[in-house]
PDB file of N, CA, C and O in Angstrom:
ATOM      1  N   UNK A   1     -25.965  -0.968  60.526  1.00  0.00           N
ATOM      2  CA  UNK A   1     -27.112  -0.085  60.480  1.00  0.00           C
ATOM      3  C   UNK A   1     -28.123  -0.493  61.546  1.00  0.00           C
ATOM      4  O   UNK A   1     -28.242  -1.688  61.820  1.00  0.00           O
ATOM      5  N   UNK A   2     -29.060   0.686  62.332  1.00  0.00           N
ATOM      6  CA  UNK A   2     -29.572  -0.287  63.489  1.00  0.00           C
ATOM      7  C   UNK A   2     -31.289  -0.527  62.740  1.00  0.00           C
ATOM      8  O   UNK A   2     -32.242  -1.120  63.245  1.00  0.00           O
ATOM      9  N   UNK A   3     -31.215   0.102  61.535  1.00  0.00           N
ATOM     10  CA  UNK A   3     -32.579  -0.396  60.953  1.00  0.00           C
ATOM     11  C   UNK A   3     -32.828  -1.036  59.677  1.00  0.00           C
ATOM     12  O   UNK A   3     -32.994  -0.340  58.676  1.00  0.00           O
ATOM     13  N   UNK A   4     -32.877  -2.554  59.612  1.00  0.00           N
ATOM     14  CA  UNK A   4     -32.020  -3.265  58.721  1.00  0.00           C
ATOM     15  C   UNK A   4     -33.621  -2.973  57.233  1.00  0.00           C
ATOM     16  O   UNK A   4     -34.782  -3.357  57.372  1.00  0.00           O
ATOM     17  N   UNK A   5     -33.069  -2.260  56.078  1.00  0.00           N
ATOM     18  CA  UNK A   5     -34.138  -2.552  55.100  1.00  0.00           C
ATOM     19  C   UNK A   5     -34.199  -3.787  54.079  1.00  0.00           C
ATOM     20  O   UNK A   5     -34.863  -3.476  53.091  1.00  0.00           O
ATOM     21  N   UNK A   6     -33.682  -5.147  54.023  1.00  0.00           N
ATOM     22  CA  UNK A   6     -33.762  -6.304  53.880  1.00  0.00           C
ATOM     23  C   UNK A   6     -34.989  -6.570  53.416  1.00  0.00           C
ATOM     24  O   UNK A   6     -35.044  -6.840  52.216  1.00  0.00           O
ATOM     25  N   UNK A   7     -36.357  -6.571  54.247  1.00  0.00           N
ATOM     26  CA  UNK A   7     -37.783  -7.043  54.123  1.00  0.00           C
ATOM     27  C   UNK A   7     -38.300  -5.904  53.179  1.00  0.00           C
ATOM     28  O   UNK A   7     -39.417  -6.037  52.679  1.00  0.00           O
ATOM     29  N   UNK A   8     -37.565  -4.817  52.914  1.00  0.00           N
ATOM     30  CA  UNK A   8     -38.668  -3.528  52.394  1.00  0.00           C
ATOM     31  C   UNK A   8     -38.246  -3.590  50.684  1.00  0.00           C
ATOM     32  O   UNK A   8     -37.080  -3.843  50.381  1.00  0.00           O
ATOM     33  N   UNK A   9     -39.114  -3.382  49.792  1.00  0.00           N
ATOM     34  CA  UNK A   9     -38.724  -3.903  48.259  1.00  0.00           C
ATOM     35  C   UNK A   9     -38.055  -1.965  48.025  1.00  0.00           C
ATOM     36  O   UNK A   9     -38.159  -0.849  48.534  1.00  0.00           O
ATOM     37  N   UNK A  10     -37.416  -2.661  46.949  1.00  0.00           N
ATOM     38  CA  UNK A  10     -36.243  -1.095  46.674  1.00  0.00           C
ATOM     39  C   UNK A  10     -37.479  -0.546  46.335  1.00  0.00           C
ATOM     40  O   UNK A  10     -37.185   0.490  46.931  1.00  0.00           O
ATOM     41  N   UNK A  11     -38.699  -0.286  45.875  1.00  0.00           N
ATOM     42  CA  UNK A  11     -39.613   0.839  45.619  1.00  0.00           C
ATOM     43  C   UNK A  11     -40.336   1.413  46.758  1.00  0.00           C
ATOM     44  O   UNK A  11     -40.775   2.559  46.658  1.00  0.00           O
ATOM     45  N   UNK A  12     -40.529   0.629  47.991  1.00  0.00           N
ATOM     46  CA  UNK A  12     -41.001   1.222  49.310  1.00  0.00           C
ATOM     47  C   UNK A  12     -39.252   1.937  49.824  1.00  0.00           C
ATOM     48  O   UNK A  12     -39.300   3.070  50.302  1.00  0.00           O
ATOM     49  N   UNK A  13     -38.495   1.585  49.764  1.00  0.00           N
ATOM     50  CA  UNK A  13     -37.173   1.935  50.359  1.00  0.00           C
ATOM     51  C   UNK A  13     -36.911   3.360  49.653  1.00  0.00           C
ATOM     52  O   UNK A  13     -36.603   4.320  50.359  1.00  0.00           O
ATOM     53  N   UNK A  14     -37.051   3.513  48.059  1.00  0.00           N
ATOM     54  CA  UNK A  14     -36.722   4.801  47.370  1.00  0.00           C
ATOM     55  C   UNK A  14     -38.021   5.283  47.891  1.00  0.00           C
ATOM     56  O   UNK A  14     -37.620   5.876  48.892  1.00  0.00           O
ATOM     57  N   UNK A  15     -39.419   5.442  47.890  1.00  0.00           N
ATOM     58  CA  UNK A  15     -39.931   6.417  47.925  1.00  0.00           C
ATOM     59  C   UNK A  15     -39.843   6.981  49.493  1.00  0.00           C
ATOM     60  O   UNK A  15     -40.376   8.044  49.811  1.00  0.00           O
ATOM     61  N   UNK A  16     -39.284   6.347  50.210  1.00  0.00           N
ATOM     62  CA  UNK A  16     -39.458   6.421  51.838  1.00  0.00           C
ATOM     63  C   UNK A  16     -37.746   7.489  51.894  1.00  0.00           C
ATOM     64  O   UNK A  16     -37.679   8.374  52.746  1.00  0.00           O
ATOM     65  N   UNK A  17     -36.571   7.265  50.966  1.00  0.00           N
ATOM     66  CA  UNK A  17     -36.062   8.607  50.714  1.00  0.00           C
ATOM     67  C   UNK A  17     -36.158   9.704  50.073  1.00  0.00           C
ATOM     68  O   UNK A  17     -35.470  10.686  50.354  1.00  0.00           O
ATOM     69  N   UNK A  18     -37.068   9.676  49.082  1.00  0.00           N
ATOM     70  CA  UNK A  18     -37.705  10.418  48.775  1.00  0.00           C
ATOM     71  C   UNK A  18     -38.331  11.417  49.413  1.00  0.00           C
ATOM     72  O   UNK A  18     -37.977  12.573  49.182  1.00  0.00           O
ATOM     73  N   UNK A  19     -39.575  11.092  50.505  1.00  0.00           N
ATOM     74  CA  UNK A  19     -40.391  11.445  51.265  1.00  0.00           C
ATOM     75  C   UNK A  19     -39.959  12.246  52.272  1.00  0.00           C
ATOM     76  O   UNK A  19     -40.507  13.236  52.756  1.00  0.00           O
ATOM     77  N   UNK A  20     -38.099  11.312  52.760  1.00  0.00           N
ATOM     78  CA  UNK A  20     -37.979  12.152  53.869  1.00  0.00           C
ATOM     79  C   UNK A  20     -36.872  12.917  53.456  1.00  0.00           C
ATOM     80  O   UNK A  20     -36.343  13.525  54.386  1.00  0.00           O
ATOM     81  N   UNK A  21     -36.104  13.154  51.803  1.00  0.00           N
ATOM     82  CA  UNK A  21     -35.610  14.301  51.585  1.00  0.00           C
ATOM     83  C   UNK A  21     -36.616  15.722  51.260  1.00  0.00           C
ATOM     84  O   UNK A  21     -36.200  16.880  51.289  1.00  0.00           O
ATOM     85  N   UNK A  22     -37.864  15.342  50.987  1.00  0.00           N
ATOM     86  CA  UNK A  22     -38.871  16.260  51.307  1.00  0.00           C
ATOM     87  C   UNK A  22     -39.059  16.943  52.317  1.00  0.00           C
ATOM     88  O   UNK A  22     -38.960  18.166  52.410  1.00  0.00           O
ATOM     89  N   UNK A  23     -39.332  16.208  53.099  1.00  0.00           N
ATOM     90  CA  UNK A  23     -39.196  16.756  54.055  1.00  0.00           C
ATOM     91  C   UNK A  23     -38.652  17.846  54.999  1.00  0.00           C
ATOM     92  O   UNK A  23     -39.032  18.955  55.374  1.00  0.00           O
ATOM     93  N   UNK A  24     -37.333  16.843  55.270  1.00  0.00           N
ATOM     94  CA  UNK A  24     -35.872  17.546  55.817  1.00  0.00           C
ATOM     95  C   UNK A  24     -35.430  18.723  55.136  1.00  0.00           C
ATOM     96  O   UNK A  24     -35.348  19.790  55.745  1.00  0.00           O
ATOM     97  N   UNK A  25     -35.026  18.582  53.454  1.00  0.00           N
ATOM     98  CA  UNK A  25     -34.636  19.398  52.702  1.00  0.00           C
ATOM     99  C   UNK A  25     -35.142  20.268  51.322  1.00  0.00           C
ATOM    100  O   UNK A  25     -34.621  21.076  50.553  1.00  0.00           O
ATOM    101  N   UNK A  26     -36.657  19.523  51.499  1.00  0.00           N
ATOM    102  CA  UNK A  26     -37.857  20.016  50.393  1.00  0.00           C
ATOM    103  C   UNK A  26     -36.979  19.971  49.143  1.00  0.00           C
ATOM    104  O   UNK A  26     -37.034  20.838  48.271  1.00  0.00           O
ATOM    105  N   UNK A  27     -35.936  18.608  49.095  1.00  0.00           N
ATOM    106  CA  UNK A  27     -35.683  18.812  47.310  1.00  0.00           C
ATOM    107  C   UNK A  27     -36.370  16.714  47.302  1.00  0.00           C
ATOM    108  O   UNK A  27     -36.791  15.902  48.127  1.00  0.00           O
ATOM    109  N   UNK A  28     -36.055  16.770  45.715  1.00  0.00           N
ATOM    110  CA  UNK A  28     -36.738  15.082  45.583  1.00  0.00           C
ATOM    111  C   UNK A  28     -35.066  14.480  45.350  1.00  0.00           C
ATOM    112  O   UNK A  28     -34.029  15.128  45.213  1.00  0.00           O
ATOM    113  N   UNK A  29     -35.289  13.012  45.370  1.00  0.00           N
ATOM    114  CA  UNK A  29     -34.487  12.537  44.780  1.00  0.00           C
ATOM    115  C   UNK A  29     -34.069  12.625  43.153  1.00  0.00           C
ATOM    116  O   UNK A  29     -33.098  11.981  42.754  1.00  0.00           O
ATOM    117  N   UNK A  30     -34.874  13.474  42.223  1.00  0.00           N
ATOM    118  CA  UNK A  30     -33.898  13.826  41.059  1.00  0.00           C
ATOM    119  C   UNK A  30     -33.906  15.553  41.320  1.00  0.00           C
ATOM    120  O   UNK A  30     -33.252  16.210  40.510  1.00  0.00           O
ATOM    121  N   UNK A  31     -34.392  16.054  42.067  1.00  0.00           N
ATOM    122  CA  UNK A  31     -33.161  17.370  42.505  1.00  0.00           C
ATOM    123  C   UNK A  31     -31.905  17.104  43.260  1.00  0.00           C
ATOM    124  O   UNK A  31     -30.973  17.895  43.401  1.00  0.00           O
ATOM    125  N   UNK A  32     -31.988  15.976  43.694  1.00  0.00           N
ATOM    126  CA  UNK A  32     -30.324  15.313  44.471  1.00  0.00           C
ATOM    127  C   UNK A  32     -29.982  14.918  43.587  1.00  0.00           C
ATOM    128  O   UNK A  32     -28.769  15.080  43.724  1.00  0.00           O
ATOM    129  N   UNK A  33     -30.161  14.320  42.362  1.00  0.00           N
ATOM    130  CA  UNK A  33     -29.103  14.286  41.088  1.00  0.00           C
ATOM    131  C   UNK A  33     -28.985  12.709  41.168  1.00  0.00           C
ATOM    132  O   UNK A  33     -28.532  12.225  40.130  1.00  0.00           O
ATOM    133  N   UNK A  34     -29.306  11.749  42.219  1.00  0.00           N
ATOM    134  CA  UNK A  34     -28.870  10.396  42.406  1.00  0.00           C
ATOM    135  C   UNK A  34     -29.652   9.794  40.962  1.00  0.00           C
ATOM    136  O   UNK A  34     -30.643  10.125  40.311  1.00  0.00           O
ATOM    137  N   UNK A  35     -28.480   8.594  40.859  1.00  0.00           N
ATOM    138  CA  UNK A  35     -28.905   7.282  39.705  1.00  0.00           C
ATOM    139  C   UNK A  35     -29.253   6.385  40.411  1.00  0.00           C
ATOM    140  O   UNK A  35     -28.808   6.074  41.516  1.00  0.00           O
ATOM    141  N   UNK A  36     -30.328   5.769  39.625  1.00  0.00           N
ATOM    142  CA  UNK A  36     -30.969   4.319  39.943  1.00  0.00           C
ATOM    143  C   UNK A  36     -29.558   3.483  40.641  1.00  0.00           C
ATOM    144  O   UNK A  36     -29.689   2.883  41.708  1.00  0.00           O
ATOM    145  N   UNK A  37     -28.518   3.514  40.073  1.00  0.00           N
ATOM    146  CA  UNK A  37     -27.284   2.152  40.279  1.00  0.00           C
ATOM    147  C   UNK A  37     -26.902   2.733  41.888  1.00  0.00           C
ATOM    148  O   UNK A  37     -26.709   2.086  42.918  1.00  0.00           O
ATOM    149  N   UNK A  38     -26.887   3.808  41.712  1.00  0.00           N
ATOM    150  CA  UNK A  38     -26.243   4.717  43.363  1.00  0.00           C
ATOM    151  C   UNK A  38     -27.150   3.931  44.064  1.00  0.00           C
ATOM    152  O   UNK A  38     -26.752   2.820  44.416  1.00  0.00           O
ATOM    153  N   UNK A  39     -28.474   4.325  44.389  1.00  0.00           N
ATOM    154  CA  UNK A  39     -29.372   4.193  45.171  1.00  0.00           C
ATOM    155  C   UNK A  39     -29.939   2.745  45.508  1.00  0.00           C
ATOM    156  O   UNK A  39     -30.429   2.227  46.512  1.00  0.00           O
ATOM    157  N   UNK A  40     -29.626   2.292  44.107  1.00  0.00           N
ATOM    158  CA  UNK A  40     -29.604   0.586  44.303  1.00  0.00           C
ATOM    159  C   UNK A  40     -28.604  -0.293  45.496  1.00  0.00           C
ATOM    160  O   UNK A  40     -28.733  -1.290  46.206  1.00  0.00           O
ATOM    161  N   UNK A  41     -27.634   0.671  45.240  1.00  0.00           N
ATOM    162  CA  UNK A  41     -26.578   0.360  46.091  1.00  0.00           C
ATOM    163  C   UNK A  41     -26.718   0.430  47.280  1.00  0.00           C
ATOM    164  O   UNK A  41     -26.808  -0.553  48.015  1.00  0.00           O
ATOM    165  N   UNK A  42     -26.751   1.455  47.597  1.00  0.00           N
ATOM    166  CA  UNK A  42     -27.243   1.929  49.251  1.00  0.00           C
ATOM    167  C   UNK A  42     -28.084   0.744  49.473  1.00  0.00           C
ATOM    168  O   UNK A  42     -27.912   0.100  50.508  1.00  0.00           O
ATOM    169  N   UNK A  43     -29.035   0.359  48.564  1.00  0.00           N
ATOM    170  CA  UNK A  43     -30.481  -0.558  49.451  1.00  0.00           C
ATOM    171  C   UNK A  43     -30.144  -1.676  49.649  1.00  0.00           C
ATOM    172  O   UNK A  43     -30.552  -2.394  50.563  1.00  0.00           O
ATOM    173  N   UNK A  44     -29.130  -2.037  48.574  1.00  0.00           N
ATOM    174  CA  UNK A  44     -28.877  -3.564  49.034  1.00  0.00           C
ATOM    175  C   UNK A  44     -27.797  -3.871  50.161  1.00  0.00           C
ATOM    176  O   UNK A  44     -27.713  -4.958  50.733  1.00  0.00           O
ATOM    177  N   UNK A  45     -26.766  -2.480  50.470  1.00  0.00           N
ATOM    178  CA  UNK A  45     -26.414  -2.426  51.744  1.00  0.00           C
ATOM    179  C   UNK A  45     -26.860  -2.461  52.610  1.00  0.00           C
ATOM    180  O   UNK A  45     -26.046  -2.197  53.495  1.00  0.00           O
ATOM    181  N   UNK A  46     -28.282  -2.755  53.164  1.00  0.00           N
ATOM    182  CA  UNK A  46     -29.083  -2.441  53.875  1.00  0.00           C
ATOM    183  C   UNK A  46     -29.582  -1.176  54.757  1.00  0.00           C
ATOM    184  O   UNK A  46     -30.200  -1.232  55.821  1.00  0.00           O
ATOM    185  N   UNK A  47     -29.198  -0.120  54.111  1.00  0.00           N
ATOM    186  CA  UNK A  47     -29.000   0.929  54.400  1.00  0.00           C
ATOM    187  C   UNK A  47     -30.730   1.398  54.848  1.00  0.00           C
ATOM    188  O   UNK A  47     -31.683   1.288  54.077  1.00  0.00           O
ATOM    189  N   UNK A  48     -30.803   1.946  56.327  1.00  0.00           N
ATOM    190  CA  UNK A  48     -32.350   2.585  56.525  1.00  0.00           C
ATOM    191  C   UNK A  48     -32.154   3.844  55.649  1.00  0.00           C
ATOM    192  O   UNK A  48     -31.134   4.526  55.551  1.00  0.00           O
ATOM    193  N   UNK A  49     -33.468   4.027  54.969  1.00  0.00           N
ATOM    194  CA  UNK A  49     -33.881   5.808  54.620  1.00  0.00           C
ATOM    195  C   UNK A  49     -33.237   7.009  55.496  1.00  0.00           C
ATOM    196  O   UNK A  49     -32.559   7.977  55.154  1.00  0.00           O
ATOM    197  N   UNK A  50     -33.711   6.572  56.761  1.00  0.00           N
ATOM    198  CA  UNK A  50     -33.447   7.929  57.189  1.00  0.00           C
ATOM    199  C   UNK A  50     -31.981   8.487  57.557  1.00  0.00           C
ATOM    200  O   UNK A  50     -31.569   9.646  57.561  1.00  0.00           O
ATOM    201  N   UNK A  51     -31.093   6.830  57.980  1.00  0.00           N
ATOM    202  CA  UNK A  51     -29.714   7.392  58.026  1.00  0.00           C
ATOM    203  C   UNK A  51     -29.575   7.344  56.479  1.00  0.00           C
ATOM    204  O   UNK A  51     -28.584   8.073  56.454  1.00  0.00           O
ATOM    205  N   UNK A  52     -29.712   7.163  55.650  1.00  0.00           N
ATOM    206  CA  UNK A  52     -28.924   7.822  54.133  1.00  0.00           C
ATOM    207  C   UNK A  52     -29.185   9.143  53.804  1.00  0.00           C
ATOM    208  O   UNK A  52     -28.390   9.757  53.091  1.00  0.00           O
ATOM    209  N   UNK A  53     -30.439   9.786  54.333  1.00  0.00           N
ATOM    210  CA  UNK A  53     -31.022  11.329  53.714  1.00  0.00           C
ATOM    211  C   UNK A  53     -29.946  11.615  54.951  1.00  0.00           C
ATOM    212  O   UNK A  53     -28.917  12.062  54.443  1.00  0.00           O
ATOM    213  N   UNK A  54     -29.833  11.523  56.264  1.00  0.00           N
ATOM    214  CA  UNK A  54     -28.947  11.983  57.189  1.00  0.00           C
ATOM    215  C   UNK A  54     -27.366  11.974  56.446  1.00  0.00           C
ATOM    216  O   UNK A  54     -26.581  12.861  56.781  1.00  0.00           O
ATOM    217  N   UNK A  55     -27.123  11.382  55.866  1.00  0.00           N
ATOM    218  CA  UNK A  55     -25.350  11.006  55.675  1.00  0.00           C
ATOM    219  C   UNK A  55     -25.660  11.791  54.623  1.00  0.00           C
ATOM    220  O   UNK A  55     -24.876  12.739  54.655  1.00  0.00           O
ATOM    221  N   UNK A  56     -26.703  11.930  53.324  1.00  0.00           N
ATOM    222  CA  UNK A  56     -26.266  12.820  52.321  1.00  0.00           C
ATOM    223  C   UNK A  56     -26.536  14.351  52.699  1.00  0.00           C
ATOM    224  O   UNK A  56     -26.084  15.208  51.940  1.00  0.00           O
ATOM    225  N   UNK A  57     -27.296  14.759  53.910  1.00  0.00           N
ATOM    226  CA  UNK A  57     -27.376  15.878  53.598  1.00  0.00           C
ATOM    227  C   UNK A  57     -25.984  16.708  54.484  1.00  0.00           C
ATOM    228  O   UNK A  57     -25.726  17.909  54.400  1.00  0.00           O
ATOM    229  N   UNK A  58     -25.149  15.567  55.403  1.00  0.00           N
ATOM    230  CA  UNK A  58     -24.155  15.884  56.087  1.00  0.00           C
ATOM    231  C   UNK A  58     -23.360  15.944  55.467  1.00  0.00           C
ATOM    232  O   UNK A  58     -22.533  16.819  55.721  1.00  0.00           O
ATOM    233  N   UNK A  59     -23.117  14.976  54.190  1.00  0.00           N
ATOM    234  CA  UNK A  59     -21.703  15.349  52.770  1.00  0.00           C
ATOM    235  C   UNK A  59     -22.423  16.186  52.208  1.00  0.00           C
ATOM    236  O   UNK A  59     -21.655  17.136  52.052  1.00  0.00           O
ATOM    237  N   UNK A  60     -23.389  16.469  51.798  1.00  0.00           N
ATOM    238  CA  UNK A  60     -23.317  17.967  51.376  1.00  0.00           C
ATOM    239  C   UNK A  60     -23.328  19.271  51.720  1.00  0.00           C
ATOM    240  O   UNK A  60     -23.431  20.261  50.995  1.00  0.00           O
ATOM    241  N   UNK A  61     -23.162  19.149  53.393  1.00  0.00           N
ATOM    242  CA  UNK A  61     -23.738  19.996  54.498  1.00  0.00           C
ATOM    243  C   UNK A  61     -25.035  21.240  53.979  1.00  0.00           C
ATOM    244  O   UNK A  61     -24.931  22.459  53.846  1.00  0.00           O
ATOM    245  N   UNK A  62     -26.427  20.162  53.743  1.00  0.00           N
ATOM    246  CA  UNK A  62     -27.172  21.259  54.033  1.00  0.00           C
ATOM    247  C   UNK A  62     -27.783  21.074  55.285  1.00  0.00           C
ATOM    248  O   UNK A  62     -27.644  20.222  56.163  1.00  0.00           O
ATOM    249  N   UNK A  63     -28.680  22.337  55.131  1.00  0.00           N
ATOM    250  CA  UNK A  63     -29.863  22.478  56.353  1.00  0.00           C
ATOM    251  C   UNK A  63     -30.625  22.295  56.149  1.00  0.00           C
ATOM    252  O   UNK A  63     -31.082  22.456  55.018  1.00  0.00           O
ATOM    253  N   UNK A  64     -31.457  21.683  57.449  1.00  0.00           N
ATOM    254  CA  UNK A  64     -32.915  21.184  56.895  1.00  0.00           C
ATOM    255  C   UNK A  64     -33.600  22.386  57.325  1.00  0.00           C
ATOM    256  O   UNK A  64     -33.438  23.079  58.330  1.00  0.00           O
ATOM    257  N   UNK A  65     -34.487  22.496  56.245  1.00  0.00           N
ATOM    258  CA  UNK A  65     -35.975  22.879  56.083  1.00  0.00           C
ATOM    259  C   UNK A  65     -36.616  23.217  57.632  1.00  0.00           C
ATOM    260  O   UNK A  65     -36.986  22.260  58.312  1.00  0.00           O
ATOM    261  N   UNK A  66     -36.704  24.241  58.027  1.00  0.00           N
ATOM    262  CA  UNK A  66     -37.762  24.381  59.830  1.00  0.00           C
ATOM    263  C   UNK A  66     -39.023  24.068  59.151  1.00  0.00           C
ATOM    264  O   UNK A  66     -39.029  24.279  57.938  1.00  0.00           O
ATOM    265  N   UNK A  67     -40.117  23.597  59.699  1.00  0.00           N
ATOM    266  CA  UNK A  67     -41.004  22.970  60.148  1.00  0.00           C
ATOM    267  C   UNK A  67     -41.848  23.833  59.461  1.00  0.00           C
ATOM    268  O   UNK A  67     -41.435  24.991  59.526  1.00  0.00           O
ATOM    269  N   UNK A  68     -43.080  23.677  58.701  1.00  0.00           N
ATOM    270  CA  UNK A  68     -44.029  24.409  58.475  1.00  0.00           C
ATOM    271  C   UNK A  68     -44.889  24.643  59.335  1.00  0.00           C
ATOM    272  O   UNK A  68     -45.665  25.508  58.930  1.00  0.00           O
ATOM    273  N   UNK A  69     -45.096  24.321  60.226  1.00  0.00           N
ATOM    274  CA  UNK A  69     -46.459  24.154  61.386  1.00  0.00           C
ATOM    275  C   UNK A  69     -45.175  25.107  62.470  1.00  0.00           C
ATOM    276  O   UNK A  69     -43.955  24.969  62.555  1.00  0.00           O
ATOM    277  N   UNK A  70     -45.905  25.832  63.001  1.00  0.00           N
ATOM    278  CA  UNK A  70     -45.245  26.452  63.973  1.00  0.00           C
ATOM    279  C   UNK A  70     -45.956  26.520  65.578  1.00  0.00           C
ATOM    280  O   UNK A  70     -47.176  26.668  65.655  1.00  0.00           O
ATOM    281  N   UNK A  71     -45.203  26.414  66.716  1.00  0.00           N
ATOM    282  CA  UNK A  71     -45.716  26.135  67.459  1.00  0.00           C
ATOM    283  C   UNK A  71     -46.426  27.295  68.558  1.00  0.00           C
ATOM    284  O   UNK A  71     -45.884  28.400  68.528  1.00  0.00           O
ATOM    285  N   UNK A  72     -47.425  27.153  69.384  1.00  0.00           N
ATOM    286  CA  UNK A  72     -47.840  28.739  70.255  1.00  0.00           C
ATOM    287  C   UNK A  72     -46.765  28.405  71.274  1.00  0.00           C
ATOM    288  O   UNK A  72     -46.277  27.371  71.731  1.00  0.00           O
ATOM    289  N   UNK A  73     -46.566  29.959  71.470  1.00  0.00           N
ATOM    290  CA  UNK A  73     -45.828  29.922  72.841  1.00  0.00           C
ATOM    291  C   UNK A  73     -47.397  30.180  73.890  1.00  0.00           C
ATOM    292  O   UNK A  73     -48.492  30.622  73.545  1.00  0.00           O
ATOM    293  N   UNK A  74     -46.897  29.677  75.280  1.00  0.00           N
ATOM    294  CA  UNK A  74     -47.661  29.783  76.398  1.00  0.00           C
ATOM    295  C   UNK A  74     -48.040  30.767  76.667  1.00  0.00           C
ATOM    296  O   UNK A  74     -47.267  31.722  76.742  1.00  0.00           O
ATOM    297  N   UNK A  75     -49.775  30.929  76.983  1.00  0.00           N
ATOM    298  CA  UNK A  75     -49.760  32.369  77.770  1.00  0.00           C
ATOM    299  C   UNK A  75     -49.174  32.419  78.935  1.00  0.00           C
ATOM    300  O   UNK A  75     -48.722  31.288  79.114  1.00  0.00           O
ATOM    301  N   UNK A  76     -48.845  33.279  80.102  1.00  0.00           N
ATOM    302  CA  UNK A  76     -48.438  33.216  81.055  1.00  0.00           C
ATOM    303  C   UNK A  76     -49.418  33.871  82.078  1.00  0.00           C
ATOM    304  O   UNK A  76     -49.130  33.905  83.274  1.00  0.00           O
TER     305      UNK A  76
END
């Protein structure tokens, strides 16, 4: 993994997937259905947040969420 979570306690590590399945896919971690033992797992693999919301939303192939803030196009 190139972002080792080792130093981060499993409650900064879950809410930081949490945050960014919000994000990406606006569901939480108990609309993903995951158990404490799953997720335990992942952390002590050292698994970063953001590649795990990446790997689950690729086995489940969803799409993320576009952006709420939208951007101006240029005048010309």
């Amino acid at each position: 993994m190139a972002a080792s979570t080792s130093d981060k306690s499993y409650r900064d590590w879950r809410n930081a997937i949490d945050q960014r399945l919000l994000q990406t896919y606006r569901i939480t971690i108990e609309d993903a259905g995951f158990d404490e033992g799953y997720l335990v797992d992942h952390w002590q693999s050292n698994e970063a947040p953001f590649e795990f919301v990446q790997w689950y939303g690729n086995k489940y192939d969803l799409d993320p969420m576009p952006s709420l803030v939208r951007t101006r196009e240029r005048r010309r």
